[in-house]
Each structure stands twice: as C-alpha cells, then as structure tokens.
DRENDREN-540561 format. One record per residue: residue in one letter; x, y, z of N, C-alpha, C in turn. Coordinates in steps of 0.001 Angstrom, whole numbers, padded with zeros to 6 digits, always signed. Example, Ala and Ser with C-alpha at 12.3 -4.5 7.8 and 13.67 -1.06 7.14 Angstrom:
BEGIN
a+013190-005690+007800+012300-004500+007800+013200-003300+007800
s+012850-002250+007080+013670-001060+007140+012900+000030+007870
This chain:
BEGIN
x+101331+112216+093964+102167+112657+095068+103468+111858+095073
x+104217+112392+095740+106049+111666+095395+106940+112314+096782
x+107760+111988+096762+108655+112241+097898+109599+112539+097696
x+110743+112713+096619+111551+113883+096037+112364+112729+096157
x+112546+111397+096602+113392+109959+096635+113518+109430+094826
x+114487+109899+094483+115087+109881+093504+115220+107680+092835
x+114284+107217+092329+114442+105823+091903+115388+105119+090923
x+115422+105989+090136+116628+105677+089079+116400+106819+087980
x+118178+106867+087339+118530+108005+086656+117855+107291+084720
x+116783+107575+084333+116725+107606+082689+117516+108214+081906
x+116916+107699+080415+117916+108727+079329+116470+109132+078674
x+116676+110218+077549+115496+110717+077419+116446+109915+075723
x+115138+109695+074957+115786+108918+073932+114879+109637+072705
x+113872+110272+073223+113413+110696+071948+112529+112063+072456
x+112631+113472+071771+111552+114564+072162+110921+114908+070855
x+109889+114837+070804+109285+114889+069547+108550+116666+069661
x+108509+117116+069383+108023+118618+069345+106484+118680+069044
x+105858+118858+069035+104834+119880+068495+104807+121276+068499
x+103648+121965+068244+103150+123217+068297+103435+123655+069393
x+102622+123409+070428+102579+123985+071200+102504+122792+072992
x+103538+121711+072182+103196+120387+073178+105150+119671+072676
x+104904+118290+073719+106344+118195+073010+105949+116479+073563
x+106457+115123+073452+106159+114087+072871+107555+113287+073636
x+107777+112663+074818+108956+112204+075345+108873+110678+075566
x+109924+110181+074561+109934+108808+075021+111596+108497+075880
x+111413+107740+076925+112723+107914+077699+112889+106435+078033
x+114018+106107+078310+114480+104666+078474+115012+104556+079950
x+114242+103473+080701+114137+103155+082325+113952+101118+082014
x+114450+101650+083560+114460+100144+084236+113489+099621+085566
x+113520+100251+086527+113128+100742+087918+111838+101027+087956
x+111770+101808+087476+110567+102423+087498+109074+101951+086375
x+109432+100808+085897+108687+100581+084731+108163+098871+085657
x+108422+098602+086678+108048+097699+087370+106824+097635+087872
x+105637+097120+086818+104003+096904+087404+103354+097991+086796
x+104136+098886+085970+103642+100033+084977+101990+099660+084310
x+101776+101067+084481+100278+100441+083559+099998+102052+083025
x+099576+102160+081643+099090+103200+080460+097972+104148+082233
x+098242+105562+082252+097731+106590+083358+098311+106357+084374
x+099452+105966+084729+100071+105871+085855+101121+107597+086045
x+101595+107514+087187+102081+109572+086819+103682+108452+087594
x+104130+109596+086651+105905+109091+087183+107078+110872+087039
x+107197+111188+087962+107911+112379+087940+109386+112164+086875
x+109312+113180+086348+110756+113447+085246+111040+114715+085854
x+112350+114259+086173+112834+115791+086666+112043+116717+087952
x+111228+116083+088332+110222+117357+088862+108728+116912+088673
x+108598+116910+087588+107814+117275+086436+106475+115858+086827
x+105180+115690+087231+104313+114585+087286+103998+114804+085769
x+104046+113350+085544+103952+113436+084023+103009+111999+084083
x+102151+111494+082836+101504+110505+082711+101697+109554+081490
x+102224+108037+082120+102655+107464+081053+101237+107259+080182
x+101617+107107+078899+100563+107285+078075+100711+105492+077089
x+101794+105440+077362+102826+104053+076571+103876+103429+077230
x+104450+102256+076761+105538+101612+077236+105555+100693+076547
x+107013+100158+076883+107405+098613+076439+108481+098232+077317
x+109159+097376+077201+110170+096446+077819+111123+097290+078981
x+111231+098256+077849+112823+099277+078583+112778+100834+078648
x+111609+100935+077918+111042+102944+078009+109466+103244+078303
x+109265+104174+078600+107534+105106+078241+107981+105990+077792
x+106476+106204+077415+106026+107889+076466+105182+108636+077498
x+105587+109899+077947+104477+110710+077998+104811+111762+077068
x+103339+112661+077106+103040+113738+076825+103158+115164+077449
x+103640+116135+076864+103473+117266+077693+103057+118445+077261
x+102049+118776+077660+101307+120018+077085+101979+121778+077238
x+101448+122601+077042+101994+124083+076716+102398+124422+077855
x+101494+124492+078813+101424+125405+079997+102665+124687+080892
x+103058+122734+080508+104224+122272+081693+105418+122648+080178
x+105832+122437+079783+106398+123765+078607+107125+124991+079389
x+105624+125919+079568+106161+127061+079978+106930+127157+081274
x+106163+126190+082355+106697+126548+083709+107700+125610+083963
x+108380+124974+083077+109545+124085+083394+110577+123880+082708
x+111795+123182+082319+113024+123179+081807+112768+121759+081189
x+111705+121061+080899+111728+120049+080058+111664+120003+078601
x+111403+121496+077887+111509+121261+076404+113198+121554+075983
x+113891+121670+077057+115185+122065+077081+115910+120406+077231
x+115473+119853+077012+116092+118153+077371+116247+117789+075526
x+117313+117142+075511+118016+116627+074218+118237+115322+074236
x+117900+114440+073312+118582+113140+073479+119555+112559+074054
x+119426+111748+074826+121146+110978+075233+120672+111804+076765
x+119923+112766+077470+120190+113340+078376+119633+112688+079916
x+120166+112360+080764+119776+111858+082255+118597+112175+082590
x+117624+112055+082758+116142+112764+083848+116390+111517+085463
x+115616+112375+086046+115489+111896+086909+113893+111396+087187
x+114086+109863+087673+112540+109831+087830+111935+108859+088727
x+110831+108642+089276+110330+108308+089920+109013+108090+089960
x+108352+107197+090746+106959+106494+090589+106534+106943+091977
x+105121+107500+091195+104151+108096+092770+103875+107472+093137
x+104020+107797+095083+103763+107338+096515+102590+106874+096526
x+102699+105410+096904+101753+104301+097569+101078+104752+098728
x+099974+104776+099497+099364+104290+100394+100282+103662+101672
x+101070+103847+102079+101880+102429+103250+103496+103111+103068
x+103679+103567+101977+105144+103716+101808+105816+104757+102741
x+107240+104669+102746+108137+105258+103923+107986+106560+103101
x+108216+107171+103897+108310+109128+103230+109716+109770+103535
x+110453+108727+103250+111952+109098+103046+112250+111360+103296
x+111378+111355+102293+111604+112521+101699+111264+113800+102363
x+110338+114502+101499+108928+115094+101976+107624+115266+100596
x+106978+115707+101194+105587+115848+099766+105582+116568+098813
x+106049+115644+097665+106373+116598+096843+104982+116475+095712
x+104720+117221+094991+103519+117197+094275+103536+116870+092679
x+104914+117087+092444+105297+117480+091077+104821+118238+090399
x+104479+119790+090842+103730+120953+090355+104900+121962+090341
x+105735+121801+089472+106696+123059+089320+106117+124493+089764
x+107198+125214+090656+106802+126692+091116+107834+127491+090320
x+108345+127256+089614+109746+127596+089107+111095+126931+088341
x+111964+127717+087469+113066+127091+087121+114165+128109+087439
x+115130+127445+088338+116542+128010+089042+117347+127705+088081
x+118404+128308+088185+119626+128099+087549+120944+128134+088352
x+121726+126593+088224+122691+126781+088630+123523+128020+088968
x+124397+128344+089655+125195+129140+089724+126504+129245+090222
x+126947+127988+091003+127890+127531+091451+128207+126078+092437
x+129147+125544+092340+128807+124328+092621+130707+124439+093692
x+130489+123630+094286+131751+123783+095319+132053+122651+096342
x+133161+122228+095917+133626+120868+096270+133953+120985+097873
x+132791+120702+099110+133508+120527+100614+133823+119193+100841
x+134871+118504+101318+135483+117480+101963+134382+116275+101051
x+133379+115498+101110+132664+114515+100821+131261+115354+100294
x+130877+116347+100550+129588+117056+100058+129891+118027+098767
x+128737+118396+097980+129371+119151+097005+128308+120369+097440
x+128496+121378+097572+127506+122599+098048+127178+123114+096415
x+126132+122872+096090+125257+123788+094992+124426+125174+095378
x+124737+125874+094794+123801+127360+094591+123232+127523+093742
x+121632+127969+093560+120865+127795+093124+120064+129181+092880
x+120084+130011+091776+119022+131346+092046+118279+130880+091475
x+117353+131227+092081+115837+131072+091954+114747+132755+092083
x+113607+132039+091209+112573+133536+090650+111981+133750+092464
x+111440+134661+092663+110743+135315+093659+109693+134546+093957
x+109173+133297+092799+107887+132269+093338+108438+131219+093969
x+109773+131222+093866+110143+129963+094772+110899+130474+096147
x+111043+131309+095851+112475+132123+097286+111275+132278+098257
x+110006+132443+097998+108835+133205+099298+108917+131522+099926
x+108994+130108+099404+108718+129262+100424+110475+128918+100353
x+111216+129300+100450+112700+128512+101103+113060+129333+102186
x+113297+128367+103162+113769+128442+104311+114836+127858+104631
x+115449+128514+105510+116772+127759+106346+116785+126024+106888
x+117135+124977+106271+116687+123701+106948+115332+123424+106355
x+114575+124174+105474+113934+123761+105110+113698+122718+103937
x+112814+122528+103471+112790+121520+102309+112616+121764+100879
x+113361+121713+099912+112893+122128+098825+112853+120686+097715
x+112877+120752+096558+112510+119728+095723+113236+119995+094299
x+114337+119918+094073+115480+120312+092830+115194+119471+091888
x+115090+119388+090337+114329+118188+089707+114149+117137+090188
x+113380+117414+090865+112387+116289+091846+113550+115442+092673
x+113848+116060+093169+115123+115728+094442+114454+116291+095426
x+114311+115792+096944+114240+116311+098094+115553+116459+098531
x+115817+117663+098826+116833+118189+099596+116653+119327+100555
x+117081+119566+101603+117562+120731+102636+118360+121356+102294
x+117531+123124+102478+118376+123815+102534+119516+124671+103505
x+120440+124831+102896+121979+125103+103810+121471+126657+104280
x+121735+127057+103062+121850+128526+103273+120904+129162+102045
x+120297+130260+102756+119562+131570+101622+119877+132643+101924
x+119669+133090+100699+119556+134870+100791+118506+135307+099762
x+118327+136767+099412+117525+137272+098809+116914+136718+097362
x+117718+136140+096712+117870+135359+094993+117926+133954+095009
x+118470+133549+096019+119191+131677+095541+119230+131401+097070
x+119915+130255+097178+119628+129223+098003+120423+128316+097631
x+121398+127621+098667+122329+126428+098718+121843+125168+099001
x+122067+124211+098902+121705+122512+098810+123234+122221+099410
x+123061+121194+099595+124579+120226+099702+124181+118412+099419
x+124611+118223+098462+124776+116709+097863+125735+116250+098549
x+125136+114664+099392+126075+113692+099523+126144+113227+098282
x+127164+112064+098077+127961+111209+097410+127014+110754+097028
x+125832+109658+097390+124709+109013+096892+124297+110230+096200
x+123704+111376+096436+122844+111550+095307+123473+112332+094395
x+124652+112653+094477+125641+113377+093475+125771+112002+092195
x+126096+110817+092734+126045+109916+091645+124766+109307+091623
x+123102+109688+091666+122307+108902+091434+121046+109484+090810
x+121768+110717+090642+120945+112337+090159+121563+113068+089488
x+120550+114086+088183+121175+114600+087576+121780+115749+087582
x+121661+116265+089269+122808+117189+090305+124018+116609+090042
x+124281+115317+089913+125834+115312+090044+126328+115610+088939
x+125681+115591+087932+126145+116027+086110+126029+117360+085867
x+125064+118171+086426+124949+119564+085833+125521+120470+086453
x+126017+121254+086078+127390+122623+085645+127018+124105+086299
x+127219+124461+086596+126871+126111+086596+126264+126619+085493
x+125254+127577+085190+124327+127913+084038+123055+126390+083603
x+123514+125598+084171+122387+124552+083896+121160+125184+084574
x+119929+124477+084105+118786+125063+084913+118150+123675+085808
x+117412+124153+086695+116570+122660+087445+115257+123176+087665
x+114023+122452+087520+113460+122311+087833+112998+122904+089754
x+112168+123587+090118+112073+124056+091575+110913+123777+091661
x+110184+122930+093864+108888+123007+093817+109142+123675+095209
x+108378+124133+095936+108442+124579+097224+107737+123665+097757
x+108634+124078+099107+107935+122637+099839+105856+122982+100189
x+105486+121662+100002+103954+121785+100138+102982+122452+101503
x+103802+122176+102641+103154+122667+103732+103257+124065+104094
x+104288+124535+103324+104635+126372+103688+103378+126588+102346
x+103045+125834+101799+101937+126794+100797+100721+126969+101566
x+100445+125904+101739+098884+125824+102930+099172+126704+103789
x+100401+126714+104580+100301+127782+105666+100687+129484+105215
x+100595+129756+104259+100597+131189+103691+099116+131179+103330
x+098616+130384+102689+097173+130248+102030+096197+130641+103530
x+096325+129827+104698+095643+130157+105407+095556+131465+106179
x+097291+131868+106429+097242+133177+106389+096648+134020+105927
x+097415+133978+104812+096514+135615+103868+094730+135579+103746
x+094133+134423+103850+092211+134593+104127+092606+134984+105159
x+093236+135242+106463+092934+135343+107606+093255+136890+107481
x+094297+137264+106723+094346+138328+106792+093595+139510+105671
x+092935+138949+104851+091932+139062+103717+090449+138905+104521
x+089939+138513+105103+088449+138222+106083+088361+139597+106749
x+087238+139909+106720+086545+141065+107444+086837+140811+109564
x+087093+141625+110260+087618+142068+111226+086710+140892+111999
x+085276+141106+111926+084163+140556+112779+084170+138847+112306
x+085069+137946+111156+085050+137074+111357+086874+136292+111749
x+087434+137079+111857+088838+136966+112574+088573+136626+114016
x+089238+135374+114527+089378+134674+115525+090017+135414+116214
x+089969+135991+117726+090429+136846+118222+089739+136568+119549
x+090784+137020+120813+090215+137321+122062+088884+137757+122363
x+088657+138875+121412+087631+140000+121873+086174+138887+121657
x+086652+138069+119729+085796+137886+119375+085285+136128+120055
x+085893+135706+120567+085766+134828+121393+084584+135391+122687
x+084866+136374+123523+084591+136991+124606+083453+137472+124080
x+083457+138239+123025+082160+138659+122709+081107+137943+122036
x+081090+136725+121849+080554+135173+121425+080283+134240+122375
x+080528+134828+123734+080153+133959+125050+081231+132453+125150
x+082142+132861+124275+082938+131261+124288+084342+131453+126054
x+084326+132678+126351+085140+133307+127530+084933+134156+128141
C-alpha cells in the first residue's frame, strides 16, 4: 500500500527484456534507506518487488501481465521513474490509498501553463474514467493528485511547482503516456453496489424487508 507521496525521482539505468518479462535495474538514493531483498517500492505507479540492491540502485522484476497493463516496458535508459516505499503502520497519509495496481494507461494530451500551476489533461480508457470524479482522487504514475475537471475521455490534474519539479509530470510532453490507478474507495463502493444490485429481491435490504422480518 502507498499514498501516491512521491519520495524521490530515479533513473532507470538498465531494462533488460525477456520473452515475455522485462528485468529493471534503476539508480536511487531515498528510497533504498533500510532496504531489504521482498520489500515492494512503487515505479511509476507500478508495486514492484526489490529482488536486489547495492549502494545506489535495485533490481526488480516484471512479469507479462504488469507489461501489458502498464507503460513500463516503454522506459529507456537515462529515464526519470518515480518512486516510492510502501506505507508503514503509523505513517501520515499525506496522500490517499494507493495500491499500486494499475487500472490503466492515459496519455498526455495537453499541458497548460496557469500563473504558478501547470494544468495537465489526461485521456484516459473507460476503466479509469468510471472511478474519476470531480475533486476526486486519482493516482498519475503513482502521484496522488485531484482532479480539476472531467469529461467523457480525460480528466485534468493541476501541478504545483513542488511536484512539477519532483515528478516525472514535470518532464513529460503531450503524447507521453502515465501510468493510471483509480482511487481505492470508489472501487469498494461500486463493488458493493452492483451485489446489491445483482442479489435476488428477498435478500435486498429494504423497508418492506425489514417490516416483514419483525425488525419495524
């Protein structure tokens, strides 16, 4: 679990390919503090598990299926990730809950300089647009941010100054892609919905069925 609180910007220094897997060693500072081989540290988004380390980088691994649902086999040497070490027990929740379970990859689409904020637009697939909301919370390679504005396709952000220079939002362009998670509590509350609306009539919580259960 993580909080979309961005710890420090890496370089990705090595992607090794496989078949059907791909092999990332990346160079950090921050985040390599009390490190130990199965620890999960978000890249981009992405909960990933260090597998290795030394002084100034780790290695993880990444299999097919985080491949398919994410923009990490698209990372090149020399390139920024963003990353971070999962939430302690005690720690402040700056953020909100982020899971590092990609729902999606958006693609830039415009970026727009207001007074001290930079407003980003973001389209995004139909699995991420069902949880963004107005003011709500979303998770941009593993960035917590609020959203400005939506419509039917995409969805606006606005970067202060801190995270324009402390994230790899402040580097990427229009046509870049990011990483998308929806925020965690609109999933549970659709999930509970739809059984409720999936359950047979006679076990739906209801006036009648209250009244007719002697509870009123």
């Amino acid at each position: 679990m993580f909080t979309g609180l961005v710890e420090e910007l890496g370089v990705l220094r090595r992607l090794i390919r496989g078949a059907d897997s791909a092999h990332l060693h990346i160079c950090a500072a921050k985040v390599l503090d009390g490190i130990s081989i199965g620890d999960s540290i978000a890249v981009n988004g992405v909960c990933l598990t260090v597998v290795d380390y030394d002084r100034d980088s780790f290695t993880a691994d990444v299999m097919a299926e985080t491949l398919a649902r994410t923009n990490l086999g698209e990372l090149t040497p020399g390139r920024r990730v963003n990353l971070e070490r999962a939430l302690r027990l005690g720690d402040r929740l700056g953020g909100h809950l982020v899971s590092g379970h990609i729902d999606g990859v958006g693609t830039i689409v415009r970026r727009e300089d207001r007074d001290i904020a930079v407003l980003v637009t973001i389209a995004a697939p139909p699995a991420v647009m069902r949880y963004i909301v107005k003011k709500g919370s979303v998770a941009v390679d593993g960035i917590s941010l609020t959203v400005v504005e939506t419509d039917a396709g995409s969805f606006q952000v606005s970067l202060i100054p801190h995270t324009a220079r402390s994230t790899t939002l402040g580097y990427k362009r229009s046509g870049d892609t990011v990483n998308l998670e929806g925020d965690m509590i609109g999933k549970y509350v659709e999930k509970f919905l739809q059984q409720r609306e999936d359950a047979p009539a006679k076990k739906v919580m209801s006036m009648d069925f209250l009244a007719a259960h002697g509870f009123i």
